[in-house]
GUKOL-806741 format. One line per field, with one value per residue (C-alpha): x, y, z; residue number from 1; residue in three letters. Coordinates in steps of 0.02 Angstrom, whole numbers. Layout:
N
xx c(X ...)
yy c(Y ...)
zz c(Z ...)
seq c(NUM ...)
type c(ALA ...)
//
This chain:
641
xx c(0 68 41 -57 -117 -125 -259 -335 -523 -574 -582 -789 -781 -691 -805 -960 -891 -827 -1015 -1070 -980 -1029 -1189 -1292 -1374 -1461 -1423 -1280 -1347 -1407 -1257 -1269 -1443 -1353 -1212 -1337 -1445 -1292 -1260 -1415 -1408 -1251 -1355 -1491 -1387 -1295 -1491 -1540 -1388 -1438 -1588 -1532 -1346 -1296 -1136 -1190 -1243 -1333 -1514 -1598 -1586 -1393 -1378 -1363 -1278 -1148 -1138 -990 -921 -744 -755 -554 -501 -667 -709 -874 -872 -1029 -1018 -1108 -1114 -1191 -1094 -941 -852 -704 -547 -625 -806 -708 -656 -828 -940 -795 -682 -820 -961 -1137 -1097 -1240 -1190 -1368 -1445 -1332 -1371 -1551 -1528 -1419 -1532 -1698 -1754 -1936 -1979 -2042 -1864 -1790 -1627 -1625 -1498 -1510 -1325 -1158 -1143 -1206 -1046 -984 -1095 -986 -865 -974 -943 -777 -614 -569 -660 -581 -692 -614 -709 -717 -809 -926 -824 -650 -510 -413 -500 -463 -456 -506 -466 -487 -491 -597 -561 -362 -386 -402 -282 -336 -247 -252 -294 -344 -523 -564 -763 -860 -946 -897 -845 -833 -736 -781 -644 -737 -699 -656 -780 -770 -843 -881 -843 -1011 -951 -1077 -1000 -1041 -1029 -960 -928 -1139 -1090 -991 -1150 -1225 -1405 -1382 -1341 -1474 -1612 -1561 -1575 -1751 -1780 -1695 -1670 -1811 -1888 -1714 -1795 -1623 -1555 -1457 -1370 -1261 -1150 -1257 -1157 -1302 -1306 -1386 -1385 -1241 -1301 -1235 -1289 -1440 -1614 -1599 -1435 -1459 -1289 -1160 -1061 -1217 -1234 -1096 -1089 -1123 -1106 -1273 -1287 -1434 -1561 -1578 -1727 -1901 -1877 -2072 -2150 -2358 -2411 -2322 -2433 -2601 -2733 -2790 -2649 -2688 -2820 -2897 -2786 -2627 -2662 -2697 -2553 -2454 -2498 -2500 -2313 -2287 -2366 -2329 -2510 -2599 -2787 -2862 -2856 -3039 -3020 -2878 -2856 -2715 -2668 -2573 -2591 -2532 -2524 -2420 -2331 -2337 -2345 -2407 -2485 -2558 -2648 -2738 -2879 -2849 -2990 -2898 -2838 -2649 -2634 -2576 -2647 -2709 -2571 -2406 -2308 -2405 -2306 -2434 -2363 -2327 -2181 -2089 -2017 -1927 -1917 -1935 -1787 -1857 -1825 -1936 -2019 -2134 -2189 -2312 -2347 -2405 -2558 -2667 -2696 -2860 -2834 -2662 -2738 -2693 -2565 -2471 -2343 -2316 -2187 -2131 -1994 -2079 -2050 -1892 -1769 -1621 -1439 -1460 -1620 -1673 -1778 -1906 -1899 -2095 -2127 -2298 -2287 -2266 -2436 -2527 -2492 -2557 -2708 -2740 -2713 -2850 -2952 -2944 -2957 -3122 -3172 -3143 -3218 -3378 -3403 -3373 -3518 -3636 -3592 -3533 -3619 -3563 -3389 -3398 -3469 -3308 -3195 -3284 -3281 -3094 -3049 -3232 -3143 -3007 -3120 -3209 -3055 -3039 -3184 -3137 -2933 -2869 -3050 -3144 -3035 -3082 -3240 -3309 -3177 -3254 -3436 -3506 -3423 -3462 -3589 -3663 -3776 -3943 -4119 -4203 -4248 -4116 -4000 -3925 -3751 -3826 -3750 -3776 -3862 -3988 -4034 -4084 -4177 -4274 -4317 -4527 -4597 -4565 -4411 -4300 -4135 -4040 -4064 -3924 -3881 -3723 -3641 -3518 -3615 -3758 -3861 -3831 -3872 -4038 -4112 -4078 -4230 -4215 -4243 -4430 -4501 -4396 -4450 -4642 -4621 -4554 -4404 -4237 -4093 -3907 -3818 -3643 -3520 -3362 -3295 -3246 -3417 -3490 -3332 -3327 -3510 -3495 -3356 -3492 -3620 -3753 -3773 -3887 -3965 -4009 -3924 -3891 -3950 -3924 -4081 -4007 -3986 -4126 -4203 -4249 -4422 -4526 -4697 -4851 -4908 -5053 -4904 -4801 -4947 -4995 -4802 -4798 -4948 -4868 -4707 -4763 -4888 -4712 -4592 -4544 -4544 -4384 -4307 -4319 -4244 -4101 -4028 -4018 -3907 -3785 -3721 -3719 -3854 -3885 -4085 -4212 -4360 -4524 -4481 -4604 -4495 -4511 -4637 -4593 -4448 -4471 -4280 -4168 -3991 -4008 -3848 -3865 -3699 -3556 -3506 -3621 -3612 -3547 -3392 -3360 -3318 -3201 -3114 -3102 -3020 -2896 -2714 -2664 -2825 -2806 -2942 -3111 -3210 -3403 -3575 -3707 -3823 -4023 -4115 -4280 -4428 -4568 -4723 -4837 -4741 -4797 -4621 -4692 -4822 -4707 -4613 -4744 -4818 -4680 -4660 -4686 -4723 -4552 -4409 -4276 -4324 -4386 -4192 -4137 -4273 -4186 -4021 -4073 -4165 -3984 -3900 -4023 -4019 -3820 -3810 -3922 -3804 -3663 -3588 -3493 -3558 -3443 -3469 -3527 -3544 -3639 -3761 -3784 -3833 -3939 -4020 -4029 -4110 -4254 -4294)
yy c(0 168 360 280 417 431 518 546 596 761 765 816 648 542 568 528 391 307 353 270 95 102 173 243 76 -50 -210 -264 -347 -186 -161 -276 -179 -23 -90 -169 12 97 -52 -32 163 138 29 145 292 196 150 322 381 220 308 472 387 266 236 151 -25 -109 -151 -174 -364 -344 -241 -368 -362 -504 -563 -677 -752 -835 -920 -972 -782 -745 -629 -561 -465 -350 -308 -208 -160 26 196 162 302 424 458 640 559 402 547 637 493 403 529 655 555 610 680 605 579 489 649 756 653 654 829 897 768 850 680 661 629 431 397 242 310 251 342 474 483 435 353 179 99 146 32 -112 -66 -132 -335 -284 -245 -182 -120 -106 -19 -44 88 115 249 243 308 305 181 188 120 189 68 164 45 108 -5 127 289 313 342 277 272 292 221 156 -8 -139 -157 -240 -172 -24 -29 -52 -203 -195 -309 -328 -430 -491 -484 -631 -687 -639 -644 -493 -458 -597 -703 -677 -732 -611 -738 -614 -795 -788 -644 -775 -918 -908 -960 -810 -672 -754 -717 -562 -526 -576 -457 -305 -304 -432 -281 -219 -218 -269 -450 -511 -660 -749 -932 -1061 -1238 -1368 -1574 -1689 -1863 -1943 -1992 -2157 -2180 -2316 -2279 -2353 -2289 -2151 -2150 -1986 -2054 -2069 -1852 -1739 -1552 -1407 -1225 -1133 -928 -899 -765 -725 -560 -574 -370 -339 -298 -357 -210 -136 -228 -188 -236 -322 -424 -499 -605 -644 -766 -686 -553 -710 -809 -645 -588 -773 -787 -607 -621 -793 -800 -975 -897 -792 -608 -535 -411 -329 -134 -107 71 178 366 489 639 708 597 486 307 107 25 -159 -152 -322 -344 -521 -637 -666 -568 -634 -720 -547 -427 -369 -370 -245 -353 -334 -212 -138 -56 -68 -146 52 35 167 114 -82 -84 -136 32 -22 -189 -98 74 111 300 247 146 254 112 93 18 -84 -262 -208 -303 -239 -121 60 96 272 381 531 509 597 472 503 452 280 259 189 300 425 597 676 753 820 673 541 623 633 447 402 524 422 238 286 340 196 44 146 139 -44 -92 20 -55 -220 -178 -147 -276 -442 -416 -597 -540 -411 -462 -603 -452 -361 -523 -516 -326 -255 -203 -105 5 37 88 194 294 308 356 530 607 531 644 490 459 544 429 240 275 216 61 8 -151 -206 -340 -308 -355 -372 -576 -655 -537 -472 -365 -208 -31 146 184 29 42 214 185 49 161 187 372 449 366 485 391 252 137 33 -95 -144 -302 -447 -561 -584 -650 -553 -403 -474 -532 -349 -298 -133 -198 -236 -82 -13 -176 -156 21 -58 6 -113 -100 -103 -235 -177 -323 -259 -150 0 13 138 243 239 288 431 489 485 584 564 480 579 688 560 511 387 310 203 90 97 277 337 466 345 456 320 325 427 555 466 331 475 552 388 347 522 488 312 365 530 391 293 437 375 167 240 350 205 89 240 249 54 68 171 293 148 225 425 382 265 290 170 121 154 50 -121 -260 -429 -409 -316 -198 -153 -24 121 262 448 549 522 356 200 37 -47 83 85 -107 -80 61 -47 -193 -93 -103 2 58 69 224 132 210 227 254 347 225 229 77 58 -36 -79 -39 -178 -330 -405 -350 -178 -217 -321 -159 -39 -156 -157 39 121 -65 -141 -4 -107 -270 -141 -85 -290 -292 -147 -219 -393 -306 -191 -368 -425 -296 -288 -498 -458 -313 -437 -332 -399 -405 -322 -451 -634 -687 -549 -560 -757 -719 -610 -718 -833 -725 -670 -836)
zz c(0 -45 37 183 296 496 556 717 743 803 983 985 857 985 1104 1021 941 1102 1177 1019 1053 1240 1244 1096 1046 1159 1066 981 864 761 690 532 515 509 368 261 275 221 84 15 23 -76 -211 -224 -300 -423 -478 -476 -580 -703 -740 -808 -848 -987 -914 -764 -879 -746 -725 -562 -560 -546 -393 -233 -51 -11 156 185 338 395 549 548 505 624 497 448 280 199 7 -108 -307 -253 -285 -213 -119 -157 -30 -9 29 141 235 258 293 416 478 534 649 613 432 323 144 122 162 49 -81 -52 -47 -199 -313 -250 -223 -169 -4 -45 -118 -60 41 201 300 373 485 441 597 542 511 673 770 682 862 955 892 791 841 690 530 361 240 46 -70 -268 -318 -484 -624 -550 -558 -405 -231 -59 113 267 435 623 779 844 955 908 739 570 396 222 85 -87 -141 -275 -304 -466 -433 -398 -241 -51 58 238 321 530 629 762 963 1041 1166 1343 1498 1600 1780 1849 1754 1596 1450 1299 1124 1012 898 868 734 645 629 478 547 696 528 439 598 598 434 439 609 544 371 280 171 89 -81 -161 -108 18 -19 67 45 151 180 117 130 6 -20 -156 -318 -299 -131 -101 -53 103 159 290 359 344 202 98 86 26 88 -21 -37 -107 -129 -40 -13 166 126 67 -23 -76 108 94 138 16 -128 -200 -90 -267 -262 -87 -34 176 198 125 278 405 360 407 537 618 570 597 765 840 851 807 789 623 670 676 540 478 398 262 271 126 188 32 146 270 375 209 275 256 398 420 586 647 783 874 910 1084 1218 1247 1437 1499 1425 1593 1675 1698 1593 1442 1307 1187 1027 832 754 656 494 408 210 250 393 573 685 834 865 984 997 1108 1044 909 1005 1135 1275 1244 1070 1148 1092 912 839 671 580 519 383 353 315 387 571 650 721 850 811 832 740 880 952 908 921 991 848 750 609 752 849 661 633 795 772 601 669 816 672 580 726 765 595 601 750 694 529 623 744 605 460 578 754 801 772 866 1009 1020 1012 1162 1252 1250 1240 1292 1464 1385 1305 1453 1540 1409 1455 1631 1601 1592 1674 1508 1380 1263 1286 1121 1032 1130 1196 1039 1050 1228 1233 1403 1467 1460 1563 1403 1322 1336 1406 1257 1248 1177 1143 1213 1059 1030 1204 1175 1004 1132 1255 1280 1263 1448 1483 1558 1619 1563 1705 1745 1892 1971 2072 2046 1934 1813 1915 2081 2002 1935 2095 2173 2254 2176 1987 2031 2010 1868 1763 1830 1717 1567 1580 1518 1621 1586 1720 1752 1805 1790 1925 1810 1742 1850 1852 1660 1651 1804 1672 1504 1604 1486 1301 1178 1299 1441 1570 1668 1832 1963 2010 2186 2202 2349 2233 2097 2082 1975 2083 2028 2114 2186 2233 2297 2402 2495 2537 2624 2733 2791 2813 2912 3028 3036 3082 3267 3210 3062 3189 3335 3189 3129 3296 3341 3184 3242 3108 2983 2864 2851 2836 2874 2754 2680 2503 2354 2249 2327 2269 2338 2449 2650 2601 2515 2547 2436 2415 2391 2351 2185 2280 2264 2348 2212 2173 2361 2346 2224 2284 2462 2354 2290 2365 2476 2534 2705 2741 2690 2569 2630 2509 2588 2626 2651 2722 2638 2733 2600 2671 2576 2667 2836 2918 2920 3011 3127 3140 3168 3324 3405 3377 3560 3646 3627 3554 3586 3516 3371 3369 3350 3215 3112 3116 3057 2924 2898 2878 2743 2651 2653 2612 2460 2398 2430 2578 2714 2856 2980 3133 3063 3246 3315 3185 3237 3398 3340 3252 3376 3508 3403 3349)
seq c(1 2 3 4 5 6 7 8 9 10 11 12 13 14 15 16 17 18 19 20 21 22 23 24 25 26 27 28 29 30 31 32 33 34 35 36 37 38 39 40 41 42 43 44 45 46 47 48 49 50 51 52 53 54 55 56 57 58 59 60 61 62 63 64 65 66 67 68 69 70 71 72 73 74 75 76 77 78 79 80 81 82 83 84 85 86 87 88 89 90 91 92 93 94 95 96 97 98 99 100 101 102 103 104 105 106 107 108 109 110 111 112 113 114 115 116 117 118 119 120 121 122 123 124 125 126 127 128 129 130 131 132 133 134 135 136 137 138 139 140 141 142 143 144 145 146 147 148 149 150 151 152 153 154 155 156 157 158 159 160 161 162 163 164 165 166 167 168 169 170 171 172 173 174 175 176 177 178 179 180 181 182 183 184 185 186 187 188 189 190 191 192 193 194 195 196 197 198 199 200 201 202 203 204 205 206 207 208 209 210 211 212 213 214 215 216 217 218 219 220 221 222 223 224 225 226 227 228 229 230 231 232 233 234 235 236 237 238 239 240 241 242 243 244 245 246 247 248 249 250 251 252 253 254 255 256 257 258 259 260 261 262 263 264 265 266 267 268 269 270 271 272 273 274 275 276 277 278 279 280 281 282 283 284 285 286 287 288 289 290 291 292 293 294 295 296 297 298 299 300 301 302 303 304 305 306 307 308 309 310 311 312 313 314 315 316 317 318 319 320 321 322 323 324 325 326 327 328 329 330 331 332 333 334 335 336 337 338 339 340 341 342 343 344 345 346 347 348 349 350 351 352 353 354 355 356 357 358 359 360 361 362 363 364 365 366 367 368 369 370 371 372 373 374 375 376 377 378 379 380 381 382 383 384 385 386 387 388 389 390 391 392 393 394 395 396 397 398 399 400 401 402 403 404 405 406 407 408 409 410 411 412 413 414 415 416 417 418 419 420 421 422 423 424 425 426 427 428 429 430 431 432 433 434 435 436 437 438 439 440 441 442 443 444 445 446 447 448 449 450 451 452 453 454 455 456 457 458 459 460 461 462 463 464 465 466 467 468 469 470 471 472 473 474 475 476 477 478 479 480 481 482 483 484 485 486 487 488 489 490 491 492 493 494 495 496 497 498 499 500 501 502 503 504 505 506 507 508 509 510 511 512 513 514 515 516 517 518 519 520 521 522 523 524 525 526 527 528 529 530 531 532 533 534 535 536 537 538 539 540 541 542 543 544 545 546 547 548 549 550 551 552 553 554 555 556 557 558 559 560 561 562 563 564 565 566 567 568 569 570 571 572 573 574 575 576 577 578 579 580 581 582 583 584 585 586 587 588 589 590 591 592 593 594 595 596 597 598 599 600 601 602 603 604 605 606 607 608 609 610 611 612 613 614 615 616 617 618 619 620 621 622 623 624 625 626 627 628 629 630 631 632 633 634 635 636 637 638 639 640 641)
type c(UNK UNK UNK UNK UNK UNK UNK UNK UNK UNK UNK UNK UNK UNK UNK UNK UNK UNK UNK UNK UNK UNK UNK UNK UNK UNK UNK UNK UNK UNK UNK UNK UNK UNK UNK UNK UNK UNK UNK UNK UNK UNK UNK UNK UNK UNK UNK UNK UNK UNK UNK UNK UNK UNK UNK UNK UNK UNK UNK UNK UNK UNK UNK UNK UNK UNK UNK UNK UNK UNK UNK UNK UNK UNK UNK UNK UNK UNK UNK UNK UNK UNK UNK UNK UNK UNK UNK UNK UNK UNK UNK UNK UNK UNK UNK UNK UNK UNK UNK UNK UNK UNK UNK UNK UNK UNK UNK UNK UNK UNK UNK UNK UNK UNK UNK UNK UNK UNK UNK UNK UNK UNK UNK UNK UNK UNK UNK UNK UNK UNK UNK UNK UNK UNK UNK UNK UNK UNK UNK UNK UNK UNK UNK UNK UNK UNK UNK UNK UNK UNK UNK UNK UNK UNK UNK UNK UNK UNK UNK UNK UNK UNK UNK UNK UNK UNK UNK UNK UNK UNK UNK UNK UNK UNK UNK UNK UNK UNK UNK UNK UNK UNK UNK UNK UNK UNK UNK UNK UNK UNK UNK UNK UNK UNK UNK UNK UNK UNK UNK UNK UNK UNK UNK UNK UNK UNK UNK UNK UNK UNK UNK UNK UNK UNK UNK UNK UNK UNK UNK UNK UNK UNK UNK UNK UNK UNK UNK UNK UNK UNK UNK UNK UNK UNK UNK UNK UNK UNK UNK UNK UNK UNK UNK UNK UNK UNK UNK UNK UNK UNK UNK UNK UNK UNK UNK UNK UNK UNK UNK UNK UNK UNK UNK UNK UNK UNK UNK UNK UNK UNK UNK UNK UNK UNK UNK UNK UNK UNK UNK UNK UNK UNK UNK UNK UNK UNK UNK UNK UNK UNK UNK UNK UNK UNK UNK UNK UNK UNK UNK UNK UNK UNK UNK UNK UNK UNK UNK UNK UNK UNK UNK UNK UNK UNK UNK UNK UNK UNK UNK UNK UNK UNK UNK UNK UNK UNK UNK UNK UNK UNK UNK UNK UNK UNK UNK UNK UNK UNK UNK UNK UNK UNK UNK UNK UNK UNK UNK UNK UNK UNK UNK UNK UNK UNK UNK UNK UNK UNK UNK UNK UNK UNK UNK UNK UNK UNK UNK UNK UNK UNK UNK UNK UNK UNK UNK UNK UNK UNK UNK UNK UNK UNK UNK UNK UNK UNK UNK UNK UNK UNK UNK UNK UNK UNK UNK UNK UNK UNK UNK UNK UNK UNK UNK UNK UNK UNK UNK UNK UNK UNK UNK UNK UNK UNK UNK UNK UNK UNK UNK UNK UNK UNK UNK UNK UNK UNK UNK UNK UNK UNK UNK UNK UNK UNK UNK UNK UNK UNK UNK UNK UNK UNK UNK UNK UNK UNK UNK UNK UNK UNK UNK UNK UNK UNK UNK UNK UNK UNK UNK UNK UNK UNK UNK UNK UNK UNK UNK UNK UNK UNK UNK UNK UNK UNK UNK UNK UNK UNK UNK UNK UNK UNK UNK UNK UNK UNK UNK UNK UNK UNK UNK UNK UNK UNK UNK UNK UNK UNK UNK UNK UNK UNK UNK UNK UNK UNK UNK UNK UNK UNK UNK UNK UNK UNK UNK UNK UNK UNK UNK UNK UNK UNK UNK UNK UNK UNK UNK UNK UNK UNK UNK UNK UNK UNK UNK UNK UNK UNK UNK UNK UNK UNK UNK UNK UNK UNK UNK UNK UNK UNK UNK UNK UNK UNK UNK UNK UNK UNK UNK UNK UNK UNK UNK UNK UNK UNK UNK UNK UNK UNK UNK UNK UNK UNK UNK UNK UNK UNK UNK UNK UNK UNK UNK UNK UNK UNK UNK UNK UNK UNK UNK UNK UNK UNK UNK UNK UNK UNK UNK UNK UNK UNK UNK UNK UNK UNK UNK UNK UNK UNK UNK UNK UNK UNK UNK UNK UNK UNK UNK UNK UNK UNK UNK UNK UNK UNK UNK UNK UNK UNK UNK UNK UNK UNK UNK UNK UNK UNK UNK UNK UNK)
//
C-alpha cells in the first residue's frame, strides 16, 4: 500500500464515537442492520444515476448485497455493487461522525420525499465497534479507477490508503472480538456474529424488506447420487455450498390490496405475530399525505394471557423504508386500542442518532391520530356488518375500552362510547350498545337505568330492579368493576343520562303513589327513627320504600359514591382508609315485616332496634356486603328466633 495516511479523529468525534460503542445503541446486534442500510443506500444511487446515466450498464436485477463469513479468520465481511465512495467522501462519511452523505445526496438530487434512501446519519458503520475490533472499509467509487481502504480499531484513529479493487462498490470487512466474559461471570458470544443461521435471523428481524437482495453462501447437505435408497448414514450425503437469499424485499403491505387475498393477511400476521388464531379483521393502510406512511394493523380474536397485566407491552412494530426501527412502539397505540397487533412503515417520522428511538414530533402524533381513526373505523363497521364478530372481540378486549372511558378524566370518551356493549335485562340478556338501548327506550323514559354487582345474576335478583321492570323500563347490568366509574365519566349519552336503580331518589312512583307513601311514612316517623338509631351511624336515613314489590328492604346510596364503586375502591391495594357510600335503608311498606315493625313501635323499642339491624344485615347480604361481625349477627339471630 502506498501514501497511507495517519489520522486521528477530532476530539468532539472521539467522544461521540466512544459514547457510540458504549452506549448509543441498546443491542448489539443492530449493527449488521445499520451496514446493510448503508449497503443498500449505496445501491440505491448507483440505480438512480442508471436512470438518467448510460454509463452506469446495470439493470436493477444486478444490484445485490454479499454477506460472507470466515469463521477461521473470524471474519465477517458485507459487500455491495452501489456507488462506491471516493478518498474525499471516505473521509466525510468516516472521519467526521454524524456527517450524512445519504442525506446530501437526497438533498443535492432533490429527491422526493418517498425515495428509497435510508440513512439518514453517517454514523451507521460505526456501530460495527461494538462486535468488531477492527473495521476495514475498501471503497471504489462509480467512475473512477483507483479504490481507497479506510481501517480504524476505533477511538485512536483511522488510515486511508489506496488499494486494488477490481469493482465499484464497497466491502466492509468486521474482525470480530473474541468472546469474553464480563466481571459476573456472563459470557458475551461475540462468535454468534460468525453463525451463519444467527446473521441469517437477523437478517429476517432487521433487514427482511431491503428491496435489493441479500445473499449470502449457506453450507447445504444432500444425499450422493450413488448412494442407495436405504442408506441413511453420513457417508451417503456430501456437503455443499449454495448462494442464498436471506430477505423477502417486496413488504405485503407494500402490494395492491388487489394483489392480496384474507388469507394472505392471516397467514401474516400469524407468522408475523406468533399467534396460532385468524385475526378478527384486519385494515391495510397507505396514507398519501403528510406523515406519508403504510400500515397493516390487525384486531386479534384473543386477548394474549396478559394482556391485563403490567407485563403486557402494547405497541406497533416502526419501519422506516422496510428496515425494522422499533419492534414496539407504544406512541403509536393510545392504550385503549393496545390489543392491536401490526406495523407502520414510514420515512416521515424523526429518528435520533441511533435510529433507535423517536424523536416527539408532530408526524409521530398525526400517525397516531390516524391509526385511532382507523381501529375505530374498524371496530364500527365491524359492529354494524358482523355483530357476532364483534361481540367475540368485546368479550376479550370489551374491558379495555371501558377503561378507556374512565382514564385521563374521560378525555376519550367521544372517541369509545359508541363502541361500549353491556348486558342487558331485556330476552335473553342481550349485549346491547348505548345507542340501541336508546332507540329501545318507551316514550317517557328519562334515564338510562343501569344496575351494578359482581355477577349476572346477583345483580338481577336486586330488590331494587322490581319496580324499574314493573315500568317497562330495560336496564343495563354492570359487572365489571370499572363500569360505574366509566359511566360517572360519560355523564349522559344523547341527551339522557344515566342512573343508578339503587340511588334513593330513583323518583318512578305517581303522584297518587307518591302522596300515599308520604302519609305512611309521616304515621311511621318515630318506628324509622327508633330503627335509625339502633343502627348506629351505619345509614344516614331510614325511610319506607315506594320502589319495593316482593322483597321487605333493600340499601339504597345517595352521594357520587355508590355501593358498588365503594367495593371496588375498598379492594384496591393500599386502601387502608375505607371508602363509605351513603347508605339509606328502605322498609317496603306492603310486606308483613312492616307491620311487625310498626307493632312493636312504642311497645317494645328495643327489640324494634334488634329488628332494624337484622333487616340492615339482609339488606347488606343481598347487595353482597360484608357483614362487619358474622358472629354478632348469629346471635342475633338466635335470640329473636
Amino acid at each position: 500500500m502506498l501514501n497511507m495516511e495517519q489520522k486521528q479523529f477530532q476530539a468532539e468525534s472521539k467522544r461521540l464515537l466512544d459514547m457510540m460503542i458504549h452506549s448509543i445503541y441498546t443491542h448489539k446486534e443492530i449493527f449488521l442492520r445499520e451496514l446493510i442500510s448503508n449497503a443498500s443506500d449505496a445501491i440505491d444511487k448507483l440505480y438512480f444515476k442508471s436512470l438518467t446515466d448510460d454509463s452506469v450498464n446495470m439493470a436493477k436485477s444486478d444490484f445485490k448485497i454479499q454477506l460472507c463469513i470466515d469463521e477461521e479468520a473470524r471474519t465477517l465481511t458485507i459487500i455491495d455493487n452501489g456507488i462506491g465512495m471516493t478518498k474525499e467522501e471516505l473521509e466525510k462519511n468516516l472521519g467526521i461522525i454524524a456527517n450524512s452523505g445519504s442525506l446530501k445526496f437526497k438533498s443535492e438530487n432533490q429527491l422526493s420525499e418517498d425515495s428509497q434512501i435510508i440513512g439518514q446519519f453517517g454514523v451507521g458503520c460505526y456501530s460495527a465497534f461494538m462486535v468488531a475490533s477492527r473495521v476495514t472499509v475498501k471503497s471504489r467509487a462509480f467512475g473512477a479507477d483507483q479504490a481507497y481502504v479506510w481501517q480504524s480499531e476505533g477511538t485512536e484513529g483511522y488510515t486511508i490508503d489506496t488499494c486494488d479493487k477490481e469493482t465499484v462498490g464497497t466491502e466492509i470487512i468486521l474482525e470480530i472480538l473474541p468472546d469474553v466474559k464480563d466481571e459476573n461471570g456472563n459470557e458475551e458470544s461475540y462468535g454468534d456474529f460468525l453463525n451463519p443461521y444467527r446473521i441469517q435471523s437477523l437478517v429476517k428481524r432487521y433487514s427482511d424488506y431491503i428491496r435489493f437482495p441479500i445473499v449470502m453462501d449457506m453450507k447445504k447437505s444432500r444425499r450422493k447420487a450413488d448412494a442407495a435408497e436405504d442408506d441413511h448414514s453420513a457417508e451417503a450425503y456430501e456437503d455443499y455450498i449454495e448462494s442464498v437469499t436471506l430477505n423477502s424485499m417486496i413488504p405485503i403491505w407494500r402490494k395492491n390490496k388487489n394483489e392480496l387475498k384474507d388469507e394472505d393477511y392471516d397467514n401474516f400476521y400469524k407468522d408475523k405475530f406468533n399467534d396460532y388464531a385468524q385475526p378478527l379483521a384486519h385494515a391495510h393502510v397507505h396514507n398519501e399525505g403528510m406523515p406519508m406512511y403504510d400500515a397493516l394493523l390487525y384486531i386479534p380474536s384473543r386477548a394474549p394471557y396478559d394482556f391485563y397485566s403490567k407485563d403486557y407491552k402494547k405497541g406497533l412494530q416502526l419501519y422506516a423504508n422496510g428496515v425494522l426501527i422499533m419492534d414496539c412502539c407504544e406512541d403509536l397505540l393510545p392504550d385503549y386500542f393496545s390489543f392491536v397487533k401490526g406495523l407502520v412503515d414510514s420515512e416521515d417520522v424523526s429518528l435520533n442518532i441511533s435510529r433507535e428511538m423517536l424523536q416527539h414530533d408532530a408526524q409521530l402524533r398525526s400517525i397516531a391520530k390516524s391509526i385511532e381513526r382507523t381501529v375505530k373505523n374498524e371496530l364500527t363497521r365491524m359492529m354494524k356488518n358482523d355483530r357476532t364478530k364483534y361481540e367475540e372481540f368485546y368479550k376479550a378486549f370489551g374491558l379495555q375500552l371501558k377503561y378507556g372511558v374512565y382514564s385521563d378524566y374521560g378525555m376519550h370518551k367521544e372517541v369509545l362510547q359508541d363502541l361500549l356493549l353491556f348486558v342487558s335485562s331485556g330476552e335473553g340478556h342481550p349485549l346491547t350498545s348505548l345507542a340501541e338501548y336508546i332507540d329501545r327506550m318507551p316514550e317517557g323514559q328519562e334515564y338510562i337505568y343501569y344496575a351494578a354487582g359482581e355477577s349476572l345474576g346477583r345483580v338481577e335478583s336486586l330488590p331494587q330492579t322490581e319496580l324499574v321492570k314493573d315500568k317497562g323500563f330495560e336496564i343495563l347490568y354492570f359487572t365489571d368493576n370499572v363500569d360505574e366509574f366509566a359511566i360517572r365519566m360519560l355523564m349522559e349519552y344523547k341527551g339522557k343520562k344515566f342512573k343508578s336503580i339503587a340511588d334513593s331518589d330513583l323518583n318512578l312512583e305517581s303522584e297518587e303513589e307518591k302522596k300515599e307513601l308520604e302519609e305512611k311514612a309521616e304515621s311511621s316517623k318515630t318506628m324509622l327513627e327508633t330503627i335509625k338509631t339502633a343502627l348506629e351511624g351505619k345509614v344516614s336515613a331510614v325511610k319506607l320504600s315506594g320502589r319495593l314489590k316482593s322483597h321487605p328492604v333493600c340499601l339504597s346510596s345517595e352521594g357520587e359514591i355508590t355501593m358498588e364503586m365503594a367495593k371496588t375502591l375498598n379492594a384496591m391495594p393500599g386502601a387502608d382508609q375505607k371508602i363509605q357510600a351513603q347508605l339509606v335503608l328502605e322498609i317496603n311498606p306492603e310486606h308483613p315485616v312492616y307491620e311487625k315493625l310498626m307493632a312493636l313501635s312504642g311497645t317494645d323499642d328495643e327489640k324494634l332496634g334488634k329488628y332494624g339491624q337484622l333487616l340492615y344485615h339482609q339488606a347488606q347480604l343481598i347487595e353482597g356486603m360484608p357483614i362487619e361481625n358474622p358472629v354478632a349477627f348469629s346471635r342475633l339471630i338466635c335470640e329473636l328466633m
